[in-house]
C-alpha positions in Angstrom: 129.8 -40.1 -63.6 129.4 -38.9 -59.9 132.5 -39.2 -57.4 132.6 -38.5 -53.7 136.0 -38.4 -51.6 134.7 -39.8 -48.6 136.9 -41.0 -44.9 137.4 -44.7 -44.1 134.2 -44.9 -41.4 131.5 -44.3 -44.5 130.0 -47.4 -45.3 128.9 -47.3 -49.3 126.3 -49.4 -49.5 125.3 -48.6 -53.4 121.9 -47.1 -53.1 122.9 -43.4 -52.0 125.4 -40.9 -52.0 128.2 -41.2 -49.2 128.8 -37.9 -47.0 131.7 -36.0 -48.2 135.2 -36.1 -46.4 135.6 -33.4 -44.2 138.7 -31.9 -43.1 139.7 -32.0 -39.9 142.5 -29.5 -38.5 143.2 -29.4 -42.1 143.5 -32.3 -43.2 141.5 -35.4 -44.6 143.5 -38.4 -42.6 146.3 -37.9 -40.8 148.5 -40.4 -38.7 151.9 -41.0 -37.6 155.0 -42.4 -39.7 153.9 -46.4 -40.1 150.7 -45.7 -39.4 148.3 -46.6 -42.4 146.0 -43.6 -43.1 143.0 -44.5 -45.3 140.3 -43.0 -47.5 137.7 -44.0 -49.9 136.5 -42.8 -53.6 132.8 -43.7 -54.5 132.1 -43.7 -57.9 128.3 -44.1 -59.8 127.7 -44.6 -63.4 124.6 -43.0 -64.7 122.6 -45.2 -66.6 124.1 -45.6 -70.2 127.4 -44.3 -69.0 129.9 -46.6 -70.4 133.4 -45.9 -70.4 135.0 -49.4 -70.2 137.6 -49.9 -67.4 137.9 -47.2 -65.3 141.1 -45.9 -64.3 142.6 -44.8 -61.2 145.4 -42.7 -60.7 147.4 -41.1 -58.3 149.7 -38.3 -57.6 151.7 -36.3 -55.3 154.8 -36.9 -53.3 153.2 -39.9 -51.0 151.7 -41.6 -54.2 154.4 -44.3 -54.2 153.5 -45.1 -50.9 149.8 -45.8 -51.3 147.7 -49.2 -52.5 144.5 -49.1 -54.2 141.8 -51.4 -53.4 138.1 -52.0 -54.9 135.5 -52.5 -52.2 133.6 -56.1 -52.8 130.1 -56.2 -51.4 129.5 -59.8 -49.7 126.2 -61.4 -49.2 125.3 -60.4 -45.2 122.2 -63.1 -44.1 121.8 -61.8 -40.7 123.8 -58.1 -40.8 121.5 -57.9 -37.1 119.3 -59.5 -34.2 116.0 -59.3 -33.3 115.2 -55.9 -32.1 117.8 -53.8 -33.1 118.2 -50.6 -32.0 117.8 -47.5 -34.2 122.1 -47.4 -34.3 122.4 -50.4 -37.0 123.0 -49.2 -40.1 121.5 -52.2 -41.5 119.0 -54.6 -40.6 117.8 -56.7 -43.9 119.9 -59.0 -45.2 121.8 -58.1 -49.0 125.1 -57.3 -49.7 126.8 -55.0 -48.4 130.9 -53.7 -48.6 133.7 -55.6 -47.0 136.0 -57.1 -49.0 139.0 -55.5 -50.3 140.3 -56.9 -53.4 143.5 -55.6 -54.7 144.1 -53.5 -58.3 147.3 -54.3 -59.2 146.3 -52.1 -62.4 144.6 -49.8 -60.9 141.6 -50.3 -63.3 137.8 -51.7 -62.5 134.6 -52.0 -63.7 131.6 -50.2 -62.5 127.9 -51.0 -63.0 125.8 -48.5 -63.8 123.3 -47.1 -61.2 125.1 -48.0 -57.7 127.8 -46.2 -55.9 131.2 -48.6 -55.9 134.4 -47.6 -53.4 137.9 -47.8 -54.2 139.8 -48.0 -50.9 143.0 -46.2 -50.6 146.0 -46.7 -48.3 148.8 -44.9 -47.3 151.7 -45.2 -45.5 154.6 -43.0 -44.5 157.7 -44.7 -43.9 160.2 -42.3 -43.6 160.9 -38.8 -42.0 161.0 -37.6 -45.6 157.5 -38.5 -45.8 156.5 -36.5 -42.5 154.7 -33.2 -43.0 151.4 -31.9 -45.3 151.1 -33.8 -48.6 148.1 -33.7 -51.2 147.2 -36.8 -53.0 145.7 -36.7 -56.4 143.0 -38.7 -57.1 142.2 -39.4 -61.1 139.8 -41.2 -62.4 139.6 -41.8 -66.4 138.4 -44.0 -69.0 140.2 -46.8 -70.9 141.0 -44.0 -73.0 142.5 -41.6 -70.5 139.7 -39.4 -70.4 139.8 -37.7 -67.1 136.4 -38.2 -65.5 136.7 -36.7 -61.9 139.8 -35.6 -59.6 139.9 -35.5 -56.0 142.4 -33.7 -53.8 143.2 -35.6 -50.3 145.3 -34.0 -48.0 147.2 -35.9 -46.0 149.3 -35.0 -42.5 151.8 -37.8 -41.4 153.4 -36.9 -37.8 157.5 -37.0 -37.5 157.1 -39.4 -34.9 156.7 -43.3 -34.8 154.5 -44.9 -32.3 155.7 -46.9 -29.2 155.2 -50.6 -29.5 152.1 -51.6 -28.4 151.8 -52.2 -25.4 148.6 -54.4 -24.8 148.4 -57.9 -26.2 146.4 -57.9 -29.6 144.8 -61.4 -30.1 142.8 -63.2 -32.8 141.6 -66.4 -33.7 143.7 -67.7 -36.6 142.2 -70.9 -38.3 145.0 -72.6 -40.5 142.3 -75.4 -41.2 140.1 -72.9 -43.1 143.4 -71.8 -45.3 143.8 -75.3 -46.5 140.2 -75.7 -47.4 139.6 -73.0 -49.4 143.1 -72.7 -51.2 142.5 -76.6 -51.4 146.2 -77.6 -50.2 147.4 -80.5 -48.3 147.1 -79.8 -43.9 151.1 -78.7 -43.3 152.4 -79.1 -46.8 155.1 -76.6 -48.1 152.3 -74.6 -49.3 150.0 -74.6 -46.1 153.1 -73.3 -44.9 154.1 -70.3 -47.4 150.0 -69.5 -46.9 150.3 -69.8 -43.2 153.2 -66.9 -43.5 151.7 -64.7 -45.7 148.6 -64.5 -43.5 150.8 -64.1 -40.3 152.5 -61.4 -41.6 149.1 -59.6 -42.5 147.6 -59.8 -39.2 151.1 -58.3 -37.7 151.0 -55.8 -40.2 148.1 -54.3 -38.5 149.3 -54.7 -35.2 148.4 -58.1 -34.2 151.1 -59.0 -31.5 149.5 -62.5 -31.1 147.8 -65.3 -32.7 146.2 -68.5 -31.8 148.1 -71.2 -31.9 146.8 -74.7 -33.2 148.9 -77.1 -31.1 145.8 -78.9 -30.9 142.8 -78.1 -33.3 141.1 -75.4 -32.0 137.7 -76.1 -30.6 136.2 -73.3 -31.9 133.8 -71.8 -34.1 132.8 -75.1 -34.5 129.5 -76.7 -34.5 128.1 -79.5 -31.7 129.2 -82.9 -32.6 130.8 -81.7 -35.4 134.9 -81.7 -36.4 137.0 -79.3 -38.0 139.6 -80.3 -40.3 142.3 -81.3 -38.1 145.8 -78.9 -37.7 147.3 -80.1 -34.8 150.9 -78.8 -34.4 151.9 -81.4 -31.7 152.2 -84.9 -32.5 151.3 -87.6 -30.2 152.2 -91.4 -30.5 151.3 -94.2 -27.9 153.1 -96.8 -27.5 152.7 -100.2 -25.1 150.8 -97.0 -23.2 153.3 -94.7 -23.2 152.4 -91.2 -24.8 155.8 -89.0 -26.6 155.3 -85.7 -27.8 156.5 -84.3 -31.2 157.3 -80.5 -31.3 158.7 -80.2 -34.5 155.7 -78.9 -36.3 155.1 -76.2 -33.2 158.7 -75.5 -33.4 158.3 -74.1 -37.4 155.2 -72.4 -35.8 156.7 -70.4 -33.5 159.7 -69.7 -35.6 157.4 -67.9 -38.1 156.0 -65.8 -35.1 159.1 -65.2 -33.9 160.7 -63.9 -37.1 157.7 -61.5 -37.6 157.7 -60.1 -34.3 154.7 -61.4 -32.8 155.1 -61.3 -29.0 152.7 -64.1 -28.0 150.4 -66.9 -28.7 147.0 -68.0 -27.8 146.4 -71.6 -26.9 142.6 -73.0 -27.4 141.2 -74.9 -24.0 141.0 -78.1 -23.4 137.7 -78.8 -24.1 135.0 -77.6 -26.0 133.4 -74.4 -26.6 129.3 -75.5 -26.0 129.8 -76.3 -21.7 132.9 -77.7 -21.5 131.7 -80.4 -21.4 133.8 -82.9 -24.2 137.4 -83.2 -25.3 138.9 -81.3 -28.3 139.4 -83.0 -31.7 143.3 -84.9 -31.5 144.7 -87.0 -33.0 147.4 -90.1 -31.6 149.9 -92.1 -33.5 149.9 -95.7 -33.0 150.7 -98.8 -34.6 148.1 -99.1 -36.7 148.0 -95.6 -38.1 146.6 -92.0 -36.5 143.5 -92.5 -34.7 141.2 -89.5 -33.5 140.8 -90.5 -30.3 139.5 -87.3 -28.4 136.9 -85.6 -29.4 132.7 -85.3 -29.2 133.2 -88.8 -28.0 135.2 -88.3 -25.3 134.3 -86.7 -21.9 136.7 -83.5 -20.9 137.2 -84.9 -17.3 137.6 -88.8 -18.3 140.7 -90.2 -16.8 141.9 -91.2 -20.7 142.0 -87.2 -21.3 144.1 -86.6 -17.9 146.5 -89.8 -18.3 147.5 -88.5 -22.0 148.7 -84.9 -20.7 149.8 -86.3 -17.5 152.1 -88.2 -18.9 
């Protein structure tokens, strides 16, 4: 087997070697105290090598404090435009590393004859963490036969960072959790799933997310409809249009309780020239009707009388 320590900014693609992580002032990654510092182990199989599940541990006073990740390679279609300059690492589509999938166990499999990455975070959370630390890296067989070892060291800064103090916005499409989980628009689940991913995105520093009180219009092909998650309710009645926070209300609650400090709210009308309404939906007597939309022009008096009122 061949292993590489390598920093968090190498890209292993499979076919070659990744450069060696270098120190820098002494030290491999280095960050403040709630700061994530992260590096990478690649790993290649020779061809016949076949050790079962491979094994990673870990050691060292900041070991508890660390998660182990395998590094998926995704299909990439278009990893680049027409043209591209000489600074893309990539140009032809394949598959190349993105996801992170958790190992719980700490075990994977490799295939023979490519380089694989196992991502590794840390994160100090206390001023007993602060100062120089080494973290052991093992790697073994399924029968705890020690393949390589790696030495990271680590520096973690006494200090914490001040809040930050720009807003950190991204696009956060709740529709696209209940499709692929495959769970009911705003169901208990939808909910819990909603949550989780909140808390993610804060815990890398996200301070605020957009906000579906109407489905977003975005990322979203011409003349075609998302899945609708509109936080706001709307009901008409005899002409009259009443507004239902309740569902924003949760929304915002969840924000609130994980310390986002803002929200983004989509425009109201679509991405591709402004030019019609976004996807909503209305109560009425005979059931919820998706009356703006494609259909509906962005400056038609319909679309003004519903938020004028």
């Amino acid at each position: 087997m061949q292993s590489v320590l390598t920093d968090s900014l190498e890209k292993v693609f499979g076919d070659s070697a990744p450069r060696p992580a270098e120190l820098i002032g002494g030290a491999h990654a280095s960050g403040f105290l709630g700061e994530v510092l992260s590096l990478q182990i690649a790993l290649r199989l020779d061809e016949g090598d076949d050790p079962g599940e491979i094994q990673i541990r870990l050691g060292g006073a900041l070991a508890g404090r660390a998660r182990v990740h395998a590094v998926r390679r995704v299909p990439v279609s278009s990893p680049a435009p027409e043209n591209a300059d000489e600074h893309y690492l990539v140009t032809e589509p394949g598959e190349y590393p993105d996801l992170l999938e958790p190992l719980d166990d700490a075990s994977l499999h490799l295939a023979p004859g490519l380089w694989e990455a196992v991502w590794i975070d840390v994160t100090g959370e206390s001023e007993t963490d602060a100062g120089d630390h080494t973290l052991t890296i093992i790697v073994s067989d399924e029968d705890g036969r020690q393949l390589a070892q790696h030495a990271a060291q680590l520096r973690i800064h006494p200090h914490h960072l001040p809040p930050l103090s720009i807003t950190n916005t991204h696009w956060f499409h709740a529709d696209s959790l209940s499709t692929y989980y495959d769970v009911e628009v705003f169901s208990q689940r939808h909910w819990e799933l909603i949550e989780s991913f909140l808390a993610s995105a804060r815990a890398m520093d996200v301070n605020s997310v957009l906000t579906p009180t109407w489905t977003p219009p975005l990322d979203t092909a011409e003349g075609h409809t998302r899945p609708f998650v509109q936080l706001i309710g709307i009901r008409e009645e005899a002409g009259q249009y009443t507004l239902d926070f309740s569902q924003l209300d949760r929304w915002l609650g969840i924000c609130r309780d994980l310390d986002f400090t803002g929200i983004e709210i989509a425009h109201l009308f679509t991405q591709w020239g402004a030019e019609h309404t976004p996807a909503i939906q209305v109560e009425t007597a005979a059931g919820l009707e998706h009356r703006f939309g494609w259909h509906v022009a962005a400056t038609s008096p319909p679309t003004a009388d519903c938020w004028r009122r």
